[in-house]
C-alpha positions in Angstrom: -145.7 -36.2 -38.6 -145.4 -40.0 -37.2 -144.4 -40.8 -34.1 -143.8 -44.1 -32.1 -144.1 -42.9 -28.9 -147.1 -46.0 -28.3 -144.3 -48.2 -29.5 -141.6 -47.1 -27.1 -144.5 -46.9 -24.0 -144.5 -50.9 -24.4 -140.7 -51.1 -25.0 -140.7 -49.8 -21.6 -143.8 -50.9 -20.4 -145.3 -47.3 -18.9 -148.8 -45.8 -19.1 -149.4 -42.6 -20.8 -149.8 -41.1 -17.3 -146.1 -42.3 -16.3 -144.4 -40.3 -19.8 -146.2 -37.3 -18.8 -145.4 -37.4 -15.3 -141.7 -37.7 -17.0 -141.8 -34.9 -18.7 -144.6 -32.6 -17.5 -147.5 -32.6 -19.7 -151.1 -33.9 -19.1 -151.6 -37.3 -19.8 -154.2 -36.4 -22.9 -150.9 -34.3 -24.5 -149.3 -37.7 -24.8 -152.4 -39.5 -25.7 -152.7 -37.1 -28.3 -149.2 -37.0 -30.0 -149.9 -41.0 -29.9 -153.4 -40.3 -32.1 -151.1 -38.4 -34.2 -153.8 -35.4 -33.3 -150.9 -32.8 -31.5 -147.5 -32.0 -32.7 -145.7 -31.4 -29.8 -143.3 -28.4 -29.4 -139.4 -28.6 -29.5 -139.0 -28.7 -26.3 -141.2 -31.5 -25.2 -140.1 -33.7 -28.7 -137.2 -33.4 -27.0 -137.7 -34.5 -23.4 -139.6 -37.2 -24.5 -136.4 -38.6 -26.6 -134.4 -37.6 -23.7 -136.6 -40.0 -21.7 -136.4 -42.5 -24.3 -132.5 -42.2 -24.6 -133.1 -41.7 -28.4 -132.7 -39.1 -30.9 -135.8 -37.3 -31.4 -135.7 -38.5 -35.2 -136.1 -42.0 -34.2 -139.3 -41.0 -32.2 -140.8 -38.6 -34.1 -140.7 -38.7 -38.1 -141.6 -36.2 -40.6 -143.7 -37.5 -43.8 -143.8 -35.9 -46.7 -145.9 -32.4 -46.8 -144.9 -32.1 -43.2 
């Protein structure tokens, strides 16, 4: 899965630390879902859309094989 949560960070010029602080992870979870290391759960795909004011298909992007 791809993800442009790095991309939407500088759209809205946060930190990692701010997102998490958002939505209630560590700042590594969303340092990992950037690194494309971490699929996140549901639930947090969806916060961090929510936070975003996106759908979580614009943020987070199944490839093929996913």
């Amino acid at each position: 899965m791809n993800n442009t949560v790095k991309i939407e960070r500088a759209i809205k010029d946060i930190t990692q630390q701010d997102l998490a602080t958002a939505v209630g992870v560590s700042r590594q979870t969303i340092n990992s879902i950037e690194a494309g290391g971490y699929v996140p759960s549901t639930v947090l795909a969806l916060k961090i859309a929510r936070y975003f004011g996106k759908p979580a298909e614009a943020i987070f992007i199944l490839e093929d094989g996913d």
